[in-house]
Every structure is written in structure tokens, then in C-alpha cells.
C-alpha positions in Angstrom: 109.1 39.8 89.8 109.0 42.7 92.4 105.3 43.4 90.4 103.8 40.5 90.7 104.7 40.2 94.3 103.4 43.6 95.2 100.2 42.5 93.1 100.0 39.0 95.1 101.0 41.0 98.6 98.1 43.7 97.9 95.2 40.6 97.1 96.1 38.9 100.3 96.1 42.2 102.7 92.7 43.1 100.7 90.9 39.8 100.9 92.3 39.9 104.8 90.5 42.9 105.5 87.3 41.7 104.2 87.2 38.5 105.9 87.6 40.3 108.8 84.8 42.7 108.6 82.1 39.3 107.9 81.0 37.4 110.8 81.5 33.7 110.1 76.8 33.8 110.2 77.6 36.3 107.4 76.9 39.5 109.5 78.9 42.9 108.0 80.2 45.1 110.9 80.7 47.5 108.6 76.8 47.9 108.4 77.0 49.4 112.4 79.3 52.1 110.5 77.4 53.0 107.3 74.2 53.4 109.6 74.0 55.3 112.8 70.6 54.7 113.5 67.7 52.4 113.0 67.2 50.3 110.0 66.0 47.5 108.3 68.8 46.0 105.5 67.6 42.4 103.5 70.0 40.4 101.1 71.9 43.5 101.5 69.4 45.9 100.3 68.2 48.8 102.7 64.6 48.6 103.1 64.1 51.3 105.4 66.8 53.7 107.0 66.0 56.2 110.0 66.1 59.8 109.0 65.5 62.4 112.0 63.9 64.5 110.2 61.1 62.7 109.2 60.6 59.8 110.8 58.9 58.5 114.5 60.4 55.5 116.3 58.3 54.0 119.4 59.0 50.8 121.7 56.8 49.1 124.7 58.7 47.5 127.0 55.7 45.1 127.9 55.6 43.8 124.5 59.2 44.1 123.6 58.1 45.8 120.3 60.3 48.4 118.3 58.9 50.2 115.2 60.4 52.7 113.0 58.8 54.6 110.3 58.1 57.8 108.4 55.6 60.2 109.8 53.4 59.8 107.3 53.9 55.6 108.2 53.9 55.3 104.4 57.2 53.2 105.1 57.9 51.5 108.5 59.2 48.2 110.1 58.6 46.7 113.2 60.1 43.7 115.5 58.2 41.9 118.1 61.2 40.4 120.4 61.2 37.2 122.2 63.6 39.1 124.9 64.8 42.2 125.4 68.4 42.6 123.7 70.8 42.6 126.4 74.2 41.1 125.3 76.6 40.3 122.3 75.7 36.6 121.3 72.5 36.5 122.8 69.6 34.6 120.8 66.0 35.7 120.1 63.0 34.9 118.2 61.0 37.6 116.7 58.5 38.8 114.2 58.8 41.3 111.5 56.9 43.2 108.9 57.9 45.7 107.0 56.5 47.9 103.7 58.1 47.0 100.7 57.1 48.0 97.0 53.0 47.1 97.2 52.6 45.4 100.4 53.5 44.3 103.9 55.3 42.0 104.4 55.2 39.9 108.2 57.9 37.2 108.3 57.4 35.2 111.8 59.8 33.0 114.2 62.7 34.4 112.8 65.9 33.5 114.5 68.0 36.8 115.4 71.3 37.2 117.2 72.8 40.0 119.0 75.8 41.0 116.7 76.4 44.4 118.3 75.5 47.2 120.7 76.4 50.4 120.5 75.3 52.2 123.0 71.6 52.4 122.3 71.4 50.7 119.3 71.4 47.2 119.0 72.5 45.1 115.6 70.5 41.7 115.3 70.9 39.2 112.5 69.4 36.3 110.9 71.8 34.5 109.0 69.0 32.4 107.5 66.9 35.1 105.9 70.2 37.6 105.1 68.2 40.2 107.9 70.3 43.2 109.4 67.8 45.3 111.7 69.1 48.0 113.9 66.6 49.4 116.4 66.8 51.4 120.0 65.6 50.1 123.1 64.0 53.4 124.1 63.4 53.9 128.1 
């Protein structure tokens, strides 16, 4: 009996913890501490992750536009934003491409909130299209 209660005891503090790590739009938090810099995760596969070492990052404040990508730009994403990312909760529309296997791919309107900031990098979501991005408002 003492078993099957430490079995049932363990399920419920397990499933606890997870629930709590999920927004209720489906964000992960615990993306913000897998990655410490920018990148690009869809349906919960990393398209493109920052590496210091060889890759470039660049944003224009007049266009609100972030990109990311290798030096040799043979993998990259970009966001146009509707706004500049200021606080937890906010809204914005914005327009992404990124390279994937053979192509570019440009996905427009998308609807992205503010999940998180962290100093200078910034967590948006789209809960419609599964879309994590991670990018720096560089000044």
C-alpha cells in the first residue's frame, strides 16, 4: 500500500511540475533556460540557434527588424515587428522567414506575445503556429 502511494504521490508532484513550466497559450519557460540567446524553435523543433562563434545578429530600430544568422547567411531568420517589444503580455503582429531544408520560408501576420524578457532577450510566441523566437533588441 505504502508503494503504490509513493508511485501515485510521485505522478502527481511530476505532472505538477510540468503543468507549471507550460503557459496555458502552450509557451515552455523552460525554452528561456535551454537557450541563452537568439533562436528560432517550431512545433518544438529548433530551426536555428545563435552560436557566437559563427554567427551575426543585426536590428533597425526604424523598421523594428531583428535577424539572426550564420556568417556565411547559409541559415538565418528574421522578424519584422509590428512594435518594439516592451512588456510581458504585450501583443504584436510580425513577419517571419526563415531557411529551412531547401527553401525560405516567409510566414506573414503572425500573432506573437511577449512571454518573457530577460534582460536583453525577448521570448515571443504564437500559440497558433507553435512559434518560439528569441531575439535582442540591440541599441
Amino acid at each position: 500500500m505504502k508503494t503504490a502511494f509513493k508511485y501515485v504521490l510521485t505522478l502527481i508532484c511530476a505532472l505538477s511540475w510540468a503543468v507549471a513550466c507550460v503557459h496555458d497559450d502552450g509557451f515552455d519557460a523552460r525554452l528561456a533556460e535551454r537557450f541563452d540567446g537568439p533562436c528560432l524553435i517550431v512545433k518544438g523543433a529548433t530551426v536555428f540557434s545563435f552560436d557566437e562563434t559563427s554567427c551575426q545578429e543585426s536590428y533597425r530600430p526604424s523598421q523594428k527588424l531583428y535577424r539572426a544568422g550564420t556568417d556565411t547567411m547559409s541559415d538565418f531568420f528574421s522578424v519584422k515587428m509590428s512594435a518594439v517589444p516592451s512588456s510581458e503580455g504585450q501583443k504584436l503582429t510580425c513577419t517571419l522567414s526563415w531557411t529551412g531544408v531547401s527553401k525560405e520560408t516567409v510566414q506573414d501576420r503572425l500573432s506573437f506575445s511577449v512571454q518573457e524578457i530577460r534582460g536583453d532577450l525577448i521570448w515571443l510566441w504564437c500559440s497558433r503556429q507553435q512559434i518560439a523566437v528569441a531575439v535582442r533588441i540591440l541599441q
